[in-house]
ZAFI-749435 format. One record per residue: x, y, z of N, C-alpha, C, CB in turn; residue in three letters. Coordinates in steps of 0.02 Angstrom, whole numbers, padded with zeros to 5 digits, always signed. Glycine has a CB too. Example, Ala and Ser with C-alpha at 12.3 -4.5 7.8 and 13.67 -1.06 7.14 Angstrom:
BEGIN
+00660-00284+00390+00615-00225+00390+00660-00165+00390+00565-00224+00452ala;+00642-00112+00354+00684-00053+00357+00645+00002+00394+00704-00030+00286ser;
END
This chain:
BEGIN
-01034+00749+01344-01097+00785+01339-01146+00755+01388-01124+00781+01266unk;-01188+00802+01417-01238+00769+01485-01304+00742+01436-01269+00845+01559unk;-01324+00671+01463-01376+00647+01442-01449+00682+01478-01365+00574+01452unk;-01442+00701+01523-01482+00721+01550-01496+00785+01541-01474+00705+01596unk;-01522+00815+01466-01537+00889+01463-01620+00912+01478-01516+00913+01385unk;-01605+00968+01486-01666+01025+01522-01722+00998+01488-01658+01120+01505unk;-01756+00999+01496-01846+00982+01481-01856+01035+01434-01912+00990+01556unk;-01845+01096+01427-01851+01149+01369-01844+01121+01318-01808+01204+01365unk;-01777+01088+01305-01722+01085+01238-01748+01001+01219-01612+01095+01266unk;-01790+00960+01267-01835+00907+01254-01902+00925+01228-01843+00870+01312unk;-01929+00965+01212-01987+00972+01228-02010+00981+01153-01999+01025+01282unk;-01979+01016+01108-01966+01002+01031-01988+00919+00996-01878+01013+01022unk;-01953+00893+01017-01948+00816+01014-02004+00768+01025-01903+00798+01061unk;-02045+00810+01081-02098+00758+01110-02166+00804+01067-02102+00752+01219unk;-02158+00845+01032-02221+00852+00973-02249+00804+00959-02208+00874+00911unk;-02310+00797+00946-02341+00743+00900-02309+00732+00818-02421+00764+00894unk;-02298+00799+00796-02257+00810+00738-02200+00762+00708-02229+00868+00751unk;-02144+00801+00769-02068+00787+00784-02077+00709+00760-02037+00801+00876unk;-02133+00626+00768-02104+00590+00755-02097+00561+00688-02115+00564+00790unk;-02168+00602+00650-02166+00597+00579-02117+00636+00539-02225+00612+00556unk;-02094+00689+00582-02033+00746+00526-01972+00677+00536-01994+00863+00579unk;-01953+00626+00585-01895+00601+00586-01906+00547+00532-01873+00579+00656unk;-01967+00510+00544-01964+00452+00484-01941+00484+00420-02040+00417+00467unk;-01981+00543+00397-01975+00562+00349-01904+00606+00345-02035+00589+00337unk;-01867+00612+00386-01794+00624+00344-01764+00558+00363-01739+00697+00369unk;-01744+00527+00414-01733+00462+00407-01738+00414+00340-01769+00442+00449unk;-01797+00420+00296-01814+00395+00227-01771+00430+00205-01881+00400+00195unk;-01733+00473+00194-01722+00528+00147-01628+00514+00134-01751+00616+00189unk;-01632+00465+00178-01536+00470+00189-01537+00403+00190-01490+00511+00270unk;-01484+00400+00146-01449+00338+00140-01399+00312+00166-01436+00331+00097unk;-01330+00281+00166-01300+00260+00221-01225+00263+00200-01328+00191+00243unk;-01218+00332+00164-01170+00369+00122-01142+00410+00171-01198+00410+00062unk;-01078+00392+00177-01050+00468+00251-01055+00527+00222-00956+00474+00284unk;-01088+00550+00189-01102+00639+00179-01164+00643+00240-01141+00670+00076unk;-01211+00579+00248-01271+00575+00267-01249+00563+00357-01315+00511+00221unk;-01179+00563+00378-01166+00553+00449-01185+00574+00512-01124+00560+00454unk;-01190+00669+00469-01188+00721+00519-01275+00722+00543-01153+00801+00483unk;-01304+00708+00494-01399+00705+00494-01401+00632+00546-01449+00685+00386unk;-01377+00578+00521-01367+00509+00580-01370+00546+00668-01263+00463+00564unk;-01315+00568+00653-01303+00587+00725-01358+00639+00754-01229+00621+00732unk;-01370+00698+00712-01421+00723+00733-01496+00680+00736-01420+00776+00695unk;-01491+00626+00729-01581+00596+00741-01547+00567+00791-01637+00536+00678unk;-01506+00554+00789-01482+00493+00840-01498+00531+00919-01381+00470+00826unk;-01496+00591+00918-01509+00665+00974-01578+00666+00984-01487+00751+00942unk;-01605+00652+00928-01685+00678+00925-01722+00626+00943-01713+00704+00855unk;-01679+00572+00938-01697+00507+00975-01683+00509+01038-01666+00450+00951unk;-01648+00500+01080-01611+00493+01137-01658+00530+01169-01538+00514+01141unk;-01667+00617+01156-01710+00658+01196-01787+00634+01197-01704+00729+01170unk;-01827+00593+01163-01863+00577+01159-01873+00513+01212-01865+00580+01103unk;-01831+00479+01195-01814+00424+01254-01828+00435+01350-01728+00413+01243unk;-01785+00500+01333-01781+00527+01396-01846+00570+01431-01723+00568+01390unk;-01877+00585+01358-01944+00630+01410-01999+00605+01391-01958+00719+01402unk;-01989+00526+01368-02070+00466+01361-02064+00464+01438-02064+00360+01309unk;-02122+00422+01452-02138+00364+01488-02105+00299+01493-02189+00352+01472unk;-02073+00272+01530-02024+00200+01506-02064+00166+01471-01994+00145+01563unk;-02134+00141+01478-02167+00114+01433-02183+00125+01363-02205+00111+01455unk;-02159+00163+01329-02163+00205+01267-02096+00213+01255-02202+00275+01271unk;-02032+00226+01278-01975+00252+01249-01916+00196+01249-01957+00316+01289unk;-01924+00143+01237-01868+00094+01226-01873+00078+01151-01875+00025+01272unk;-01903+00091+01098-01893+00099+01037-01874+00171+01011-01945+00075+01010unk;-01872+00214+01061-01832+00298+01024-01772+00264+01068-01871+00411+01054unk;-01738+00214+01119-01667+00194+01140-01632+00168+01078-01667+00137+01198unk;-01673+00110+01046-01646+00081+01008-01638+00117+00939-01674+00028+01010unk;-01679+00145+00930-01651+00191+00865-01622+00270+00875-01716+00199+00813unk;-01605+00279+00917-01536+00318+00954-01471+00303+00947-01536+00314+01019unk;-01465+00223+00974-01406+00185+00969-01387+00173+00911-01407+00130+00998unk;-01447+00155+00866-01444+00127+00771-01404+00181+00752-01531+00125+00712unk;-01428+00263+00751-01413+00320+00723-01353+00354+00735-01456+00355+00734unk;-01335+00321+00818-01262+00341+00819-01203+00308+00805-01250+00356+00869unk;-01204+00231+00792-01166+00211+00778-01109+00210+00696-01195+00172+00802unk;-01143+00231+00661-01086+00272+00598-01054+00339+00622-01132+00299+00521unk;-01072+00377+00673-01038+00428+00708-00949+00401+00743-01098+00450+00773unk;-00986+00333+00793-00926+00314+00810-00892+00262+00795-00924+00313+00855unk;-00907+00233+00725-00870+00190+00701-00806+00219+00699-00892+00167+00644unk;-00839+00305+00645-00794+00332+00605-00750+00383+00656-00832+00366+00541unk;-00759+00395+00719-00726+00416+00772-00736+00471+00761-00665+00401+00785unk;-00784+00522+00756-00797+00592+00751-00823+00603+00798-00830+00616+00705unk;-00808+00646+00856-00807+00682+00904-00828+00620+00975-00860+00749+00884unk;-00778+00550+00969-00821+00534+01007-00825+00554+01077-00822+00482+01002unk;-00834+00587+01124-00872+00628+01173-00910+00657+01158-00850+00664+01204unk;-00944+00637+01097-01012+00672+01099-01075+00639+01094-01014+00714+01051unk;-01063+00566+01143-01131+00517+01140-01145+00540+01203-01128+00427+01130unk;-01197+00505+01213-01233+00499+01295-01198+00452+01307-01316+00482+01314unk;-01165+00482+01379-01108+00398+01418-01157+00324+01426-01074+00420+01534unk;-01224+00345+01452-01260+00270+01451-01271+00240+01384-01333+00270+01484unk;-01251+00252+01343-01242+00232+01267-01192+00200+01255-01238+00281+01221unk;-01144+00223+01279-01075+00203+01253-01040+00111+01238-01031+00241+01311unk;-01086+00078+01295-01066+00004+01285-01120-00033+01234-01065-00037+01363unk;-01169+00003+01219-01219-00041+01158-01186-00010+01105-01314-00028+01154unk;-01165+00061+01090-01124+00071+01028-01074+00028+01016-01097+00130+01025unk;-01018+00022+01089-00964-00028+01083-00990-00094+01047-00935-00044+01155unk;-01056-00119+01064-01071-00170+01061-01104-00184+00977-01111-00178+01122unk;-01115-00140+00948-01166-00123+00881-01080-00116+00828-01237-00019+00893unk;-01038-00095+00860-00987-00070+00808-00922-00132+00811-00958+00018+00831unk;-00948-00185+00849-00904-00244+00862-00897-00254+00807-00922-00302+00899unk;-00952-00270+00767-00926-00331+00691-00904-00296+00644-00987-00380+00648unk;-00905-00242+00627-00881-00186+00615-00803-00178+00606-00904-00150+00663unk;-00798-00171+00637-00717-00167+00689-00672-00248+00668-00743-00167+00808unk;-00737-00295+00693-00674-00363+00659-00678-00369+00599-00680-00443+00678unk;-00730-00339+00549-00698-00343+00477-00647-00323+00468-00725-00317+00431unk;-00643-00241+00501-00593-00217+00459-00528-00244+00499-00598-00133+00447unk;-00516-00259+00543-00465-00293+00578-00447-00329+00512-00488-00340+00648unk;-00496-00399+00507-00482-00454+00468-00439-00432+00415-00541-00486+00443unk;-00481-00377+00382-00445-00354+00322-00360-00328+00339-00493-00287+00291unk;-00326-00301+00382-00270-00264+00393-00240-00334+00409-00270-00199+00449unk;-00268-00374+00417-00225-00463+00437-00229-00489+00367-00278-00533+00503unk;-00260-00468+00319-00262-00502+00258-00229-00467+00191-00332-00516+00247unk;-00223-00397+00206-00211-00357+00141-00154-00321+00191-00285-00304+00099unk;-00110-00279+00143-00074-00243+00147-00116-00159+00148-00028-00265+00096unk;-00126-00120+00210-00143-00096+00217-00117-00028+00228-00164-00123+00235unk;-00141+00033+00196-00099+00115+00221-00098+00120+00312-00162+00203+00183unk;-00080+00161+00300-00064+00194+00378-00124+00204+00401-00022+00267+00385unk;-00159+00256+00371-00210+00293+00361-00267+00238+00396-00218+00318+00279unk;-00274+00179+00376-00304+00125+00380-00316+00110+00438-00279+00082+00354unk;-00251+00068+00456-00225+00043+00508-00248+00092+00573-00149+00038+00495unk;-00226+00167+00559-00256+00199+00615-00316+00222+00633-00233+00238+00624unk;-00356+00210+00600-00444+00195+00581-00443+00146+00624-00476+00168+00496unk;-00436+00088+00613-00424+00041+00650-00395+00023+00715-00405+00021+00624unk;-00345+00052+00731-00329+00052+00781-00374+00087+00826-00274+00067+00780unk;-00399+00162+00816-00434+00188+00864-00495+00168+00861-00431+00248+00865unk;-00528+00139+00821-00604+00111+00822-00594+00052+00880-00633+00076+00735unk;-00554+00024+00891-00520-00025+00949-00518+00012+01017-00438-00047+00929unk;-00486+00051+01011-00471+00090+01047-00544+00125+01093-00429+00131+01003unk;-00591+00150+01037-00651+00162+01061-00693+00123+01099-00679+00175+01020unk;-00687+00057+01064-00755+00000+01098-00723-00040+01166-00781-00078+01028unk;-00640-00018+01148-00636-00056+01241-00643+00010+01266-00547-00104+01279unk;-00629+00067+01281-00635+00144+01325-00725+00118+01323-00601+00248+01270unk;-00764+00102+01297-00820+00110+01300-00850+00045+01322-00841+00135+01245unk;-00818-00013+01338-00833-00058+01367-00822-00078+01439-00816-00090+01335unk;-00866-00095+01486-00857-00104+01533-00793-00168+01549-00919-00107+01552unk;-00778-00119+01605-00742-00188+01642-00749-00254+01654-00737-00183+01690unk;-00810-00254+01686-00864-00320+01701-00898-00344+01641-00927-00300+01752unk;-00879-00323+01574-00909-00364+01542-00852-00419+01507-00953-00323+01497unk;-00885-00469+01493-00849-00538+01485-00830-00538+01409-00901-00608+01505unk;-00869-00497+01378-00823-00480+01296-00750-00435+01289-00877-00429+01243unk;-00735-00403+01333-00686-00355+01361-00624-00391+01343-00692-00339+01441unk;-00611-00444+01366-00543-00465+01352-00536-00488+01273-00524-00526+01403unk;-00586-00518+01250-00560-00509+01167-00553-00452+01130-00602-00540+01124unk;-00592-00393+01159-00597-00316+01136-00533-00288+01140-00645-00271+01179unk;-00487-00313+01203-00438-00293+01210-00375-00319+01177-00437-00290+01261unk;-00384-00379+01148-00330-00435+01123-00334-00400+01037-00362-00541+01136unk;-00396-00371+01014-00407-00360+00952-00373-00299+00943-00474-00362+00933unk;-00396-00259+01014-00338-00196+01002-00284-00197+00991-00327-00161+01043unk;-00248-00239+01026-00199-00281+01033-00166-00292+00943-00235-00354+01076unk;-00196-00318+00920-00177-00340+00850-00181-00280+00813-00223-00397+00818unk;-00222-00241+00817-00234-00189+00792-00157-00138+00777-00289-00163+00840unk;-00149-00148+00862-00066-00102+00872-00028-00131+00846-00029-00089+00941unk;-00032-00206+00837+00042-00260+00822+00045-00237+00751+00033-00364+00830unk;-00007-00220+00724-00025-00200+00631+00031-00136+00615-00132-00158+00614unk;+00014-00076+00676+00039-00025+00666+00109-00039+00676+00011+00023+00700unk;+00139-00064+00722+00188-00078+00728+00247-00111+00686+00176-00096+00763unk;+00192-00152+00653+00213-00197+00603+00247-00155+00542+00149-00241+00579unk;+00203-00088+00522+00194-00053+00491+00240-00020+00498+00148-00033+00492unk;+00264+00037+00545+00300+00096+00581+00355+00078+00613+00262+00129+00629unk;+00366+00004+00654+00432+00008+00698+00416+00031+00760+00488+00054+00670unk;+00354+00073+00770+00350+00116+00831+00352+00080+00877+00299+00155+00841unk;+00399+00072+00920+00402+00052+00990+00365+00036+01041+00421+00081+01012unk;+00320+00109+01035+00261+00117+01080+00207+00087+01064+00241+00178+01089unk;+00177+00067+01013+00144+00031+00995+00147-00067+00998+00145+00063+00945unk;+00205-00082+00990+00208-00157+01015+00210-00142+01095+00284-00205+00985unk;+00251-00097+01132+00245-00109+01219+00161-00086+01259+00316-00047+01261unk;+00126-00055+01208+00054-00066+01195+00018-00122+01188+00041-00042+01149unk;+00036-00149+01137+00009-00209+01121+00022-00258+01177+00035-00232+01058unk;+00054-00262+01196+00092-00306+01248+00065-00292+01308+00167-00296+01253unk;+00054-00233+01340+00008-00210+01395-00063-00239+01387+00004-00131+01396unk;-00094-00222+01357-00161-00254+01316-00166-00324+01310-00165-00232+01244unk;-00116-00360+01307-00115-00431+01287-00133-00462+01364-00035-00457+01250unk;-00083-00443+01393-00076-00445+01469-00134-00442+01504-00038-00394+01495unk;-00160-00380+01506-00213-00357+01532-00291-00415+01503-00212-00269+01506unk;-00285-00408+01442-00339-00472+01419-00337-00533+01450-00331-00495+01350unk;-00270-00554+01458-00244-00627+01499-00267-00627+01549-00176-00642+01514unk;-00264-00589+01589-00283-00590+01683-00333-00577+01680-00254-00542+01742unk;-00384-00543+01643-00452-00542+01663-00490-00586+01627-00480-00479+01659unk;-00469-00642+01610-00512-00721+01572-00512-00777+01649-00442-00773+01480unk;-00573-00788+01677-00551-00837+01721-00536-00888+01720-00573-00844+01752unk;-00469-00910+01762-00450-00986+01778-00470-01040+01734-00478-01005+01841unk;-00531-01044+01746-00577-01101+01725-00611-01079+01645-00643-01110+01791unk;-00591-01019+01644-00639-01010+01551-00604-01064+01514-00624-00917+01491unk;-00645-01095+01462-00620-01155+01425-00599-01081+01352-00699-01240+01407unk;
END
């Protein structure tokens, strides 16, 4: 989806109104996934707001953009449907997230169902993490475990020579000298 929409379809947003109608459904929802699809929609009504402030005014409609979308892509519902300049602070907001439930599939006996929650929530925050960033290779080692789970689980083949690609790939991009 383009972050950069028409000034028309912004222009809603930048009411004087628009910022009291958000507090006030924002209050109104709790942090119950029936309440996901409304998340994501402020999380829009944020972002566009962001985009047609003044930089001096719109780095608190960024940050509560990012807040609002991140139960969208924990839970992996439609993710192509953030703003791409978003995508590595979500990665980054849905980290601890992600190693609970890891922890948990290393600690409990877990469904399928689970596991592949898991796996693609992994799956999401490295696709959404930069290359150049220096958290990347544990993002990728967790994926990593993530697949070894499924595998563990299924037998699937493709999933340990996954894991194993990933492992690899985490290895070579830690430098020399990282303690």
């Amino acid at each position: 989806m383009s972050s950069d929409p028409e000034p028309l379809r912004m222009q809603p947003f930048l009411e004087p109104d628009a910022v009291e109608q958000m507090r006030e459904l924002t209050a109104l929802l709790d942090d119950g996934a029936d309440n996901q699809l409304s998340y994501f929609l402020l999380g829009w009504a944020h972002w566009y707001r962001h985009l047609g402030l003044p930089q001096e005014q719109n780095q608190s409609e960024l940050v509560d953009a990012v807040q609002m979308f991140v139960p969208w892509f924990v839970e992996g519902r439609e993710p192509q449907s953030f703003p791409d300049a978003l995508r590595p602070a979500l990665a980054g907001l849905a980290f601890p997230t992600a190693v609970a439930r890891l922890e948990y599939l290393q600690q409990y006996a877990a469904d399928l169902d689970r596991i592949n929650s898991v796996a693609g929530l992994w799956q999401r925050i490295v696709a959404a993490t930069p290359k150049s960033d220096s958290g990347r290779p544990q993002r990728v080692t967790n994926l990593a475990s993530a697949l070894m789970a499924r595998y563990e689980r299924t037998g699937e083949r493709a999933d340990l020579d996954e894991a194993i690609s990933h492992l690899r790939s985490a290895l070579a991009a830690v430098p020399v000298d990282d303690p």
